[in-house]
C-alpha positions in Angstrom: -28.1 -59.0 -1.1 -24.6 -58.6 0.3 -22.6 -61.3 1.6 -20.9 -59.6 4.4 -17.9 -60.7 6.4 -17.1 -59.4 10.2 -14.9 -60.4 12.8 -15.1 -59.8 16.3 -11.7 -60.6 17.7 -11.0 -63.7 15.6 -14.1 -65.3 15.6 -15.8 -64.9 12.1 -19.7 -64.3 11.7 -21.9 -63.3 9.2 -22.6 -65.9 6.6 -25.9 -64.1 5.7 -27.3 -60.5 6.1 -29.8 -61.2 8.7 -28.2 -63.6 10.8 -25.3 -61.0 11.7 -27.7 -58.3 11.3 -29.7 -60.3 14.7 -26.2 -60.7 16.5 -24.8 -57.0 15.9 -27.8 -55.3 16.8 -27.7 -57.0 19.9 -24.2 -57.3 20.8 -23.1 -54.4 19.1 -25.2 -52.0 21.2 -23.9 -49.8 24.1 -25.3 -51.2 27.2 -23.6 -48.4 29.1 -26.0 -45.1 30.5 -23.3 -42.5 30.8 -22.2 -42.9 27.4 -24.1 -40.6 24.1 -23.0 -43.8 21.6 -25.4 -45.8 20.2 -22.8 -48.7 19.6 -20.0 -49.2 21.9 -17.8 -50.6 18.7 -15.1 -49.4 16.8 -13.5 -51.8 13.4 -10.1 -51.4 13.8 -9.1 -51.8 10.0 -5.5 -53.0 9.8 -6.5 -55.9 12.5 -9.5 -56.6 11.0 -11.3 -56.4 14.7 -13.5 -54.4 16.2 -12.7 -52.7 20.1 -15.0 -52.0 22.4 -15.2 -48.2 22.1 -17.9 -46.0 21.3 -17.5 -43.1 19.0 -20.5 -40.8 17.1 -18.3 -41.6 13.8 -18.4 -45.3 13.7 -22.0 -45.0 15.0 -23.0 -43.3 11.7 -20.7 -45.3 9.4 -22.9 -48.0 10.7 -26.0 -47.3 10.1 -25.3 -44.6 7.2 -23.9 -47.7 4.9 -25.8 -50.4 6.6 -29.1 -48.9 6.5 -29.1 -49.5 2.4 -29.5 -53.3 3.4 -30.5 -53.6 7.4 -33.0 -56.3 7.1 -35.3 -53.8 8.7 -34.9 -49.9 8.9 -35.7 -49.3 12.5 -32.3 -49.9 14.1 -31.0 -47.1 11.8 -34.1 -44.8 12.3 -33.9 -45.3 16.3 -29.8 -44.8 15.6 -30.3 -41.7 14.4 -32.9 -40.6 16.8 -30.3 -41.9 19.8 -27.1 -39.8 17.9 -29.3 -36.4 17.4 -30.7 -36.9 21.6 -27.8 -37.8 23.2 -24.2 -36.6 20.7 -21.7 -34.2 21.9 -22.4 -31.4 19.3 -20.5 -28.7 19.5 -22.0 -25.2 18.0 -19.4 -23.0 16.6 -22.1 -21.2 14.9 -25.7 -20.7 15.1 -26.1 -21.9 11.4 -23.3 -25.2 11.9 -22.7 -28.1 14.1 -20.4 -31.1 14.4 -20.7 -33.9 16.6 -17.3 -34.3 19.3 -16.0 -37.8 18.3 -14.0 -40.1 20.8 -10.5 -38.6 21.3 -9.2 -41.8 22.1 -10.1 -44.2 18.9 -12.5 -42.2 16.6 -13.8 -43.5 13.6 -11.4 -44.8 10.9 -9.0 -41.6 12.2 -8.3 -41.7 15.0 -10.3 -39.5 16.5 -10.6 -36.3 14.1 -13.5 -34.9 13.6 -14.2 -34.2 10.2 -14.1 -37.5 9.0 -16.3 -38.7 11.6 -18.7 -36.4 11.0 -18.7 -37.1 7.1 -20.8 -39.8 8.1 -23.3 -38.0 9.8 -25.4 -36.2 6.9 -26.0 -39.8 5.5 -27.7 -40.8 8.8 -29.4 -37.8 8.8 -31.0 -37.7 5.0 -32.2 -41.2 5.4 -33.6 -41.2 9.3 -34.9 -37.5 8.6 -35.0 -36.6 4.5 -32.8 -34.6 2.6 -33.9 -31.1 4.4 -32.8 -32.7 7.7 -31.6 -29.5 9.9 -28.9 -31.6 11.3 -27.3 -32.8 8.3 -27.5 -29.3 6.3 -25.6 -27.5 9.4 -22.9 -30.3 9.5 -22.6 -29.9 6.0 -22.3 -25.8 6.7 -19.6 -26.7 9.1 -17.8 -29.4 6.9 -17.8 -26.7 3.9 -17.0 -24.0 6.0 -13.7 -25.7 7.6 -12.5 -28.4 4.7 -14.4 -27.3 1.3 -12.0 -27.0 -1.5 -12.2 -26.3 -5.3 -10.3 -27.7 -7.8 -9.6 -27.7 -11.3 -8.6 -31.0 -12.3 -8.5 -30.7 -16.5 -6.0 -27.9 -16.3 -8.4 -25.6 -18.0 -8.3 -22.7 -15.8 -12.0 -23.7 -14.5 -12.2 -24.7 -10.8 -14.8 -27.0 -11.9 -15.0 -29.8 -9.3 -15.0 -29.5 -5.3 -14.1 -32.1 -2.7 -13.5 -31.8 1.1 -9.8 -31.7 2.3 -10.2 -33.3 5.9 -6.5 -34.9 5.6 -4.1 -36.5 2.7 -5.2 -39.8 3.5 -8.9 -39.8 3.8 -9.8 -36.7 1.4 -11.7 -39.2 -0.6 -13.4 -41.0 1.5 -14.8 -38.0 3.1 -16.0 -35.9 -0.1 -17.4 -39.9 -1.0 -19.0 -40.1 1.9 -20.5 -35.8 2.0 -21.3 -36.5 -2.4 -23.5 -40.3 -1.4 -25.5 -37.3 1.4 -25.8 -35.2 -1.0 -27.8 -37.6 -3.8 -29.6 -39.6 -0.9 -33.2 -38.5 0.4 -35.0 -40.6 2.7 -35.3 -44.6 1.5 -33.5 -43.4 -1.8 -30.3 -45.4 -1.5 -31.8 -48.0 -0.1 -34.6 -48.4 -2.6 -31.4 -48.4 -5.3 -29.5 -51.5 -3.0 -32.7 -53.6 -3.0 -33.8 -52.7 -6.8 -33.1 -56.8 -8.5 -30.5 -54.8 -11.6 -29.3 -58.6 -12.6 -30.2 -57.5 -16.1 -27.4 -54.6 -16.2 -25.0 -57.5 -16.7 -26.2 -58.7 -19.8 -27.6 -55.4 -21.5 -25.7 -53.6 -23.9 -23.6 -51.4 -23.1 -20.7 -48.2 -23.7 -17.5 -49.9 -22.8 -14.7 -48.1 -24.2 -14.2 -44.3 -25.7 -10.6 -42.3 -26.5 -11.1 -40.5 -23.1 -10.3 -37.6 -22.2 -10.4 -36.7 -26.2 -13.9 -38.1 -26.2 -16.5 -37.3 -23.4 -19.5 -39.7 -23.2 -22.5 -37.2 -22.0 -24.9 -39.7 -21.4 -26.0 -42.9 -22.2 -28.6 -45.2 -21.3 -30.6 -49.1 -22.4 -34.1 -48.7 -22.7 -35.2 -52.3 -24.4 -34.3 -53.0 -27.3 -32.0 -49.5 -28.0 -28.7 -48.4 -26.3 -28.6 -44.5 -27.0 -25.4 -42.4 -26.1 -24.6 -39.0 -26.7 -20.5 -38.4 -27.3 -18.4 -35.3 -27.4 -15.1 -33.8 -27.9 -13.3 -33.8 -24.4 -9.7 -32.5 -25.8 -10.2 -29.0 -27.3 -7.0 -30.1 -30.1 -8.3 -33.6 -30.9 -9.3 -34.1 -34.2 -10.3 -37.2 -36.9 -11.9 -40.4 -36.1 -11.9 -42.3 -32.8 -13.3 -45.5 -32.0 -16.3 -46.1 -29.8 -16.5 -50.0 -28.4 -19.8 -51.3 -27.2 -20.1 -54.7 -26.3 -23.0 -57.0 -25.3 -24.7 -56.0 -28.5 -26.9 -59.2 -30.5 -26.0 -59.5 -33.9 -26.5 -57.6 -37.0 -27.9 -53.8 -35.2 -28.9 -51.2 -37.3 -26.8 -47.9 -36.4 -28.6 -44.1 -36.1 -26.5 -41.2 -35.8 -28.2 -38.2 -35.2 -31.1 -39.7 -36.1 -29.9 -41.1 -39.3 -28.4 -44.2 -40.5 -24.3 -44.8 -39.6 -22.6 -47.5 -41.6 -19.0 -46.9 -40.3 -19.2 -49.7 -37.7 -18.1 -53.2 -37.9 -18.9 -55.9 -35.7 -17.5 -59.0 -34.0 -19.3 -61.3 -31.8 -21.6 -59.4 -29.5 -18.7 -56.5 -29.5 -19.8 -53.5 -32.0 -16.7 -50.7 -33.2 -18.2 -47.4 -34.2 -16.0 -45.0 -36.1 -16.9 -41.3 -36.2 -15.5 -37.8 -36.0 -16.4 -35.8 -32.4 -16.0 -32.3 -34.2 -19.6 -31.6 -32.9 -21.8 -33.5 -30.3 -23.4 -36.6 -31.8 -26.5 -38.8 -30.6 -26.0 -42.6 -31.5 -28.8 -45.7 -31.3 -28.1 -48.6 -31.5 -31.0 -51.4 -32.5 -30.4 -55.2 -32.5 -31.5 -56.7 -36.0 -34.8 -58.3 -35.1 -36.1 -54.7 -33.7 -37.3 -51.8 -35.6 -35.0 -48.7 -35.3 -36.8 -45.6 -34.0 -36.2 -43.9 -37.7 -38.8 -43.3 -40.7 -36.1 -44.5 -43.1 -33.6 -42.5 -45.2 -35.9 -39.1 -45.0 -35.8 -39.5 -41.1 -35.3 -35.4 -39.6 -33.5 -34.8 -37.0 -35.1 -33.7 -33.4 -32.1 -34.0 -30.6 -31.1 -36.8 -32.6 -34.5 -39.1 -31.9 -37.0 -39.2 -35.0 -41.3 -39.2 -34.4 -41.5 -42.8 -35.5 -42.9 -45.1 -32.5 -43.4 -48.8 -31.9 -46.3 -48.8 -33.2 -45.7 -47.9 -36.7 -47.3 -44.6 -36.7 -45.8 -41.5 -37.2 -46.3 -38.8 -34.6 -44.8 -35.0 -34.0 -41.7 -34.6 -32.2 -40.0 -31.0 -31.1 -37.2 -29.5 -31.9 -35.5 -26.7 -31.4 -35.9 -24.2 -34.3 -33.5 -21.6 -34.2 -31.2 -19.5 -32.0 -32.2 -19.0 -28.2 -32.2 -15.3 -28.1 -31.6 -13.6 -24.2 -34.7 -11.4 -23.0 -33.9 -11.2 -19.7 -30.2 -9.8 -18.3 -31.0 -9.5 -14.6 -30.2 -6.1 -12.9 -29.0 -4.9 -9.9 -31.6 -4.9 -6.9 -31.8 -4.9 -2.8 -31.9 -7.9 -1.3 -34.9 -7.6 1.2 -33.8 -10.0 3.5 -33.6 -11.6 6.0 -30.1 -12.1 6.4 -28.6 -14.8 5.0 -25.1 -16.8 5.7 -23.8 -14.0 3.1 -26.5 -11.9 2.0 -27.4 -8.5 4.0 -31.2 -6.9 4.3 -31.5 -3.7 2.8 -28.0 -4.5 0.8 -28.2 -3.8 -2.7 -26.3 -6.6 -5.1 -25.0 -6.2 -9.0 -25.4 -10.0 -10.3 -28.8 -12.2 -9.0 -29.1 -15.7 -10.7 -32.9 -17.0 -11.8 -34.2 -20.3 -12.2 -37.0 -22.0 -13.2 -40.0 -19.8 -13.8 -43.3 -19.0 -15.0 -44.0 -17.5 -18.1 -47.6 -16.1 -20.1 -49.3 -13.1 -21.7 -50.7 -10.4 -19.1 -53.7 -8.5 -19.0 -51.5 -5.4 -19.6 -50.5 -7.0 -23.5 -46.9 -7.5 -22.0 -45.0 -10.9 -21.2 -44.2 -11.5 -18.0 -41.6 -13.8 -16.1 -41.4 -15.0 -13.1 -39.4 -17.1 -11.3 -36.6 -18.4 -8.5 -33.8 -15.9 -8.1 -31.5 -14.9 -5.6 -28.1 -13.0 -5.4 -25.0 -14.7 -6.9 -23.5 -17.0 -4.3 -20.0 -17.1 -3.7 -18.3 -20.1 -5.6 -20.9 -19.6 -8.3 -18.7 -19.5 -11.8 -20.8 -22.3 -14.2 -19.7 -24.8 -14.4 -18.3 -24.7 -11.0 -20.5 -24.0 -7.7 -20.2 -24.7 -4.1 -23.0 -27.0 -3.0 -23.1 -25.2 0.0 -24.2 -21.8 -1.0 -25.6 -22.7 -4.8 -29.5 -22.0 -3.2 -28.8 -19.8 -0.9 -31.4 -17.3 0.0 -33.7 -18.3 -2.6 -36.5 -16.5 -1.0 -38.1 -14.4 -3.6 -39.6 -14.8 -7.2 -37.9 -12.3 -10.2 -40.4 -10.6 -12.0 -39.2 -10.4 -16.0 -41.6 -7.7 -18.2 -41.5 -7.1 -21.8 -42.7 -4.1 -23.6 -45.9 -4.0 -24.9 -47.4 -6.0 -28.1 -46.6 -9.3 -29.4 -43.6 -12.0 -28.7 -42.1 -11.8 -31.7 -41.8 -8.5 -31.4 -39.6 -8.3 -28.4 -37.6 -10.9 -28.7 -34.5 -9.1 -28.6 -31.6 -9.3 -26.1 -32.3 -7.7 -23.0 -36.0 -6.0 -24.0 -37.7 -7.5 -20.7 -36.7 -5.7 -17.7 -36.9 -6.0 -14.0 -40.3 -5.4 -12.2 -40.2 -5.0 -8.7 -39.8 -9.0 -7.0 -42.2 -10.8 -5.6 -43.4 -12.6 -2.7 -40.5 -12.0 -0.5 -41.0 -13.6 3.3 -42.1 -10.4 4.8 -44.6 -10.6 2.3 -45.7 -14.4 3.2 -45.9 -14.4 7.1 -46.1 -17.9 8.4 -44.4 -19.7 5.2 -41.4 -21.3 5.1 -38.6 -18.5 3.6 -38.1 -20.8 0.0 -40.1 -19.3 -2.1 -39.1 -21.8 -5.7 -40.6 -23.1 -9.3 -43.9 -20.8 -9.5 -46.6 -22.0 -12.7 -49.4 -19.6 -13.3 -52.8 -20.2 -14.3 -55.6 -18.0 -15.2 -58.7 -18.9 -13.9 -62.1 -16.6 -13.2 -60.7 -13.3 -13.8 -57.9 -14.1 -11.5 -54.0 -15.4 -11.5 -53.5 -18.3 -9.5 -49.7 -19.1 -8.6 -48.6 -22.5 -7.4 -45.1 -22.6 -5.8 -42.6 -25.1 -3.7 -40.7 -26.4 -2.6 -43.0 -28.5 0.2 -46.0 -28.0 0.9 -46.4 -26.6 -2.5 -48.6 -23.6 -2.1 -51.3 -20.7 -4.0 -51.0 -17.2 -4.1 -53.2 -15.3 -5.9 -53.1 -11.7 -8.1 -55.7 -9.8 -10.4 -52.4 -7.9 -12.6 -49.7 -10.5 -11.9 -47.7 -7.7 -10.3 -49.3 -7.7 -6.7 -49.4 -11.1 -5.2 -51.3 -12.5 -1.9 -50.6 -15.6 -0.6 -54.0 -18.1 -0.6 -52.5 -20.6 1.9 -51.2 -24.3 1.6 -52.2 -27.0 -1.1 -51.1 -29.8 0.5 -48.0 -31.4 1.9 -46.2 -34.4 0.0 -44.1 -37.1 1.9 -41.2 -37.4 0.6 -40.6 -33.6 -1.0 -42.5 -31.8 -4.0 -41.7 -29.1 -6.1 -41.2 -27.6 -9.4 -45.3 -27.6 -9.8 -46.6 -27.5 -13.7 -50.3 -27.5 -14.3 -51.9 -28.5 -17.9 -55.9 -28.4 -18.2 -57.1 -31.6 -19.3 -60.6 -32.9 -20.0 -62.0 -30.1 -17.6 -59.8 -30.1 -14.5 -56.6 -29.5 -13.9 -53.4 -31.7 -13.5 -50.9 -30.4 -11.2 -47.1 -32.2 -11.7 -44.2 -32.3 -9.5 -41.3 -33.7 -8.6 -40.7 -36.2 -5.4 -37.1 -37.2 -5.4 -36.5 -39.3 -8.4 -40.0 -39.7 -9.6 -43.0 -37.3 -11.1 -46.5 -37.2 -9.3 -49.4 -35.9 -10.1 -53.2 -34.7 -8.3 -56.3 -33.0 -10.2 -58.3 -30.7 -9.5 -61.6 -28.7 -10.4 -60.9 -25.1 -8.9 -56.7 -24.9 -8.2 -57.3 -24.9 -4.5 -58.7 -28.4 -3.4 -56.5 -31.6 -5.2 -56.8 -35.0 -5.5 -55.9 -36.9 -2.0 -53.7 -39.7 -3.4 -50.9 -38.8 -6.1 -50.3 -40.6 -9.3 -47.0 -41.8 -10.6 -46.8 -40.3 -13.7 -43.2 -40.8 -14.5 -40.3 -42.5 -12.6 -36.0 -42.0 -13.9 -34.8 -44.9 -15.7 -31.2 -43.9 -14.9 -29.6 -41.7 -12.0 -30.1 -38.6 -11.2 -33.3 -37.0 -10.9 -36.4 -35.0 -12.9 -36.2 -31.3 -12.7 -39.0 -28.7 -13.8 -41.4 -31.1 -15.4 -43.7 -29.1 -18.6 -46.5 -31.2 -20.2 -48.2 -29.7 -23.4 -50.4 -30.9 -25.5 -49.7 -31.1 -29.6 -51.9 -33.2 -32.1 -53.5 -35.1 -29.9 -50.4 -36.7 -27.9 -48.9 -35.3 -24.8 -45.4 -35.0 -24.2 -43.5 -34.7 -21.3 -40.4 -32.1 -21.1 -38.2 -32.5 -17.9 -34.2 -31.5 -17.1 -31.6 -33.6 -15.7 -30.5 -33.1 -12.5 -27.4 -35.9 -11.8 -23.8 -35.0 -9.9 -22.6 -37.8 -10.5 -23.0 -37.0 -14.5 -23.3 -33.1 -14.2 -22.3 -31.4 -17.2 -22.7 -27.5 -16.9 -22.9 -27.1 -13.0 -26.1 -27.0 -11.2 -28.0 -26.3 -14.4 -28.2 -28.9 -16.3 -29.1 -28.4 -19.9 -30.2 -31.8 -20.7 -34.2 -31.9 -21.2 -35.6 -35.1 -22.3 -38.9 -35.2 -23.9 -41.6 -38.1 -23.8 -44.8 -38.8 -25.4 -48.0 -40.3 -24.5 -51.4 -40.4 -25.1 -52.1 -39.9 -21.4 -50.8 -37.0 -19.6 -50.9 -39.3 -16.5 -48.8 -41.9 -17.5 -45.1 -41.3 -19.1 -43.7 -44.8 -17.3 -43.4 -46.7 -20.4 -43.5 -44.0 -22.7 -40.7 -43.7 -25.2 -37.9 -40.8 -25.1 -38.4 -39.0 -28.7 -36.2 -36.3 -28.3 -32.9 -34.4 -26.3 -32.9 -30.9 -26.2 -30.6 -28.0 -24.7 -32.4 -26.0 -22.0 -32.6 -25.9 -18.5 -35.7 -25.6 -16.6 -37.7 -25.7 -19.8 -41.0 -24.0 -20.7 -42.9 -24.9 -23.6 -45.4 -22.1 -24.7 -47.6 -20.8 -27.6 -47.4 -16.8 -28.9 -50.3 -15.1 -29.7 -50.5 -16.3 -33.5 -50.2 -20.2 -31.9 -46.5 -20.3 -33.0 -44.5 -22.4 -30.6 -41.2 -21.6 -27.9 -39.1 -22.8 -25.8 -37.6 -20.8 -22.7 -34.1 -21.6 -21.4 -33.1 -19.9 -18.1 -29.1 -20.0 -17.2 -28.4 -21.6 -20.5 -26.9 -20.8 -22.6 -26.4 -17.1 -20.7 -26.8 -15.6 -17.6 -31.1 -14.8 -17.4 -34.0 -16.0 -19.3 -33.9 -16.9 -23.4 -35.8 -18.1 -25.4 -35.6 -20.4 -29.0 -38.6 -21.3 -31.3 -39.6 -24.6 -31.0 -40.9 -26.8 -34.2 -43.0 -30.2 -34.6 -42.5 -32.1 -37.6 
């Protein structure tokens, strides 16, 4: 925990969390009936005091940081409940709010209102979840007045985004909006209380030539440190140096999944010496550990080999050639309702899909189907305004190839737009999202499961008229991107719950499992997007996308997809990683001859492509 020091006027408190915790929440709250605070405190920073004077922005600076390690969470949640009853929030539109601070000392300026209510959406997402009404229209509002983008490399790409309340605090606010953004419910607080005294010792990237060398990711998972680096600086060129440190003696060295000798090492300190011309994947093994490689004749897959812990060799994908683009989405009419910037009845040139379904259909011609919406404004990949990036995602795309076999069609732009599907007019009573559909063929019929919560069934006889079947179930806590793999003789449905992977069974699609399984949890930040399970020779492996901003590296589609395997398609927590590939929102698939794919939507282009996929 946090040793925490406060003053109130110049006597000193607070030698432990809970005792000050005890004398703030009682002193600390506003005693006074006329007033809409919840605390009747303000810190006056240069002082170091706090004044007795309430204000909605030091109120939610509170219990938005505090709440991470409160000894209990009630204070916040009844905080929270107290700001949303009894605030003085202004409406200056029916979609955004803002809560009117104290004029006469607000929160850490003085009484502006932006940065006082950049603390509000991180009171909201934890007392309420990340779809707290509240928070979204403050963050409407905040966007609205004080969203800026920015292109900080020079590169000509406006590729990051923070929010310009003022010179001084421009920081701290887009801090405070970004820590909103990545929080849902008990999130950050699960992170604060999460023992992570290991870190300290583990191995670890220290030092690369940035900004010539860009480290995409890297991560321990006992006994290897994996990285992946890249060029940063389009003109750099020859070796760099890569320092790790807090590495035992004598590692063995894999690059791209074969064995690297230019390294030297001193102590626990390791110096790597390669060239960046291309992307490489490095792991690095301590001598007294096996090295996830088969030897010399190791292949590479994403730069991890198939050999596991246990000495046996198993399959591992890879991509097998070029992605080639099926789908090049065409213009269409929105069919509403309106949206912030979308019109009904409006027709619009570019629309942006997202994760989808894909299989064979009864009429011999691939189909497609998946999240889409018009393109938002401040949509140029990388670069996207958090704000509008979902916007309107209401309807499914429906992708059709011409008749006859995969391979035959897998041309650039052969599938073409069928009329879209499941609109809200066309799902009375639902909630308008309409994301992340898997289909399944069951008894002569095509059962579609779609998010985002309650994840739902809809059901169609040609896959090209849909009728909603009502609501699966709802899961505290979010779910969405559903995938469902048959399995012993009933079905597994995944899903995605903040930063973990659940899953229920079932025996007929419609009535599941009461209690979810964990099936995976992230071993880094960020979390699991559009999880695929397949099953190949006997092993499963699970396939899932990255979805991190604070290590975002093409926008809001990530094209990092991690694969895991097991031998039990409801466990992947301990399961090792055997291979990074490029694709976002990933589907793994057979062809009618058995031949393996894998589809890519929004990477590497605009639409839906797809690559062959190998095991070796």
């Amino acid at each position: 925990m946090i040793d925490v020091r406060v003053w109130d006027y110049v006597t000193r408190y607070a030698d432990a969390n809970a005792k000050w915790f005890a004398w703030m929440s009682k002193n600390f709250r506003n005693k006074g009936p006329l007033s809409g605070d919840f605390f009747y405190v303000v810190y006056d920073q240069a002082k170091e005091r706090f004044l007795p004077v309430g204000d909605v922005g030091a109120d939610c600076w509170a219990l938005g940081w505090g709440y991470p390690w409160f000894p209990s969470s009630e204070l916040a949640r009844e905080g929270w409940k107290h700001i949303l009853d009894r605030a003085k929030w202004r409406r200056p539109s029916p979609d955004m709010v803002y809560a009117q601070n104290s004029l006469l000392m607000g929160c850490c300026s003085g009484g502006w209102p932006p940065v006082s209510n950049a603390f509000v959406p991180l009171v909201a997402v934890q007392g309420e979840g990340r779809g707290s009404p509240a928070a979204v229209k403050v963050l409407r509002w905040l966007e609205a007045k004080y969203g800026r983008q920015v292109d900080m490399d020079g590169d000509g790409h406006r590729e990051s985004y923070y929010y310009h309340t003022d010179d001084a605090l421009r920081i701290a606010t887009t801090g405070n909006i970004a820590a909103a953004l990545a929080t849902d419910g008990d999130s950050l607080r699960r992170l604060f209380r999460t023992p992570r005294h290991s870190i300290l010792t583990a191995p670890t990237v220290a030092h690369v030539d940035y900004p010539n060398v860009y480290v995409r990711t890297a991560e321990y998972v006992a006994p290897v440190l994996r990285f992946v680096v890249l060029k940063g600086t389009p003109g750099f060129h020859g070796q760099t140096e890569i320092r790790c440190t807090q590495c035992p003696g004598h590692p063995t060295v894999l690059r791209d999944g074969q064995p690297f000798q230019d390294f030297e090492q001193t102590g626990s300190t390791l110096v790597i010496r390669t060239d960046v011309e291309r992307e490489h994947v490095f792991q690095v093994t301590p001598g007294d550990a096996p090295p996830r490689t088969a030897g010399p004749e190791a292949r590479k897959t994403g730069g991890i080999t198939a050999h596991s812990e246990d000495g046996r060799r198993y399959a591992t994908p890879r991509i097998n050639g070029p992605y080639v683009r099926v789908y090049i989405p065409g213009e269409d009419i929105f069919p509403g309702p309106d949206s912030e910037h979308f019109q009904a009845s409006r027709s619009y040139k570019e629309w942006v899909p997202n994760d989808f379904a894909i299989l064979k259909g009864p009429d011999d011609r691939w189909h497609a189907i998946g999240i889409t919406h018009p393109k938002p404004p401040g949509f140029d990949p990388p670069a996207y305004n958090p704000r509008t990036v979902h916007e309107a995602e209401w309807l499914l795309f429906h992708a059709v190839s011409p008749r006859g076999n995969l391979k035959e069609h897998l041309k650039e732009g052969a599938w073409r737009d069928a009329k879209k599907v499941l609109p809200p007019g066309h799902r009375p009573g639902e909630i308008r999202e309409c994301h992340a559909p898997f289909v399944v063929r069951k008894d002569g019929l095509y059962h579609m499961v779609y998010g985002p919560n309650p994840l739902r069934l809809a059901a169609s006889t040609n896959l090209y008229d849909w009728k909603p079947a009502g609501v699966l179930f709802q899961q505290e806590g979010g779910a969405r991107d559903p995938n469902v793999v048959l399995h012993g003789g009933r079905y597994i449905l995944a899903y995605v719950t903040r930063n973990s992977i659940l899953a229920r069974t079932s025996q007929d699609l419609r009535h599941w499992s009461t209690q979810p399984v964990e099936v995976f949890r992230m071993r880094r930040s960020g979390d699991p997007e559009s999880p695929s399970i397949v099953e190949c020779n006997g092993q499963f492996y699970l396939f899932w996308c990255l979805w991190d901003a604070s290590d975002a590296v093409s926008g809001a589609y990530d094209y990092r997809t991690f694969v895991y395997r097991s031998s039990n398609p409801l466990d992947f927590k301990d399961a090792p990683c055997v291979a990074e590939l490029k694709a976002h929102a990933p589907k793994v698939f057979q062809d009618e001859s058995g031949d393996w794919f894998i589809s890519s939507v929004e990477w590497p282009s605009r639409g839906v492509s797809i690559a062959p996929l190998a095991w070796k």
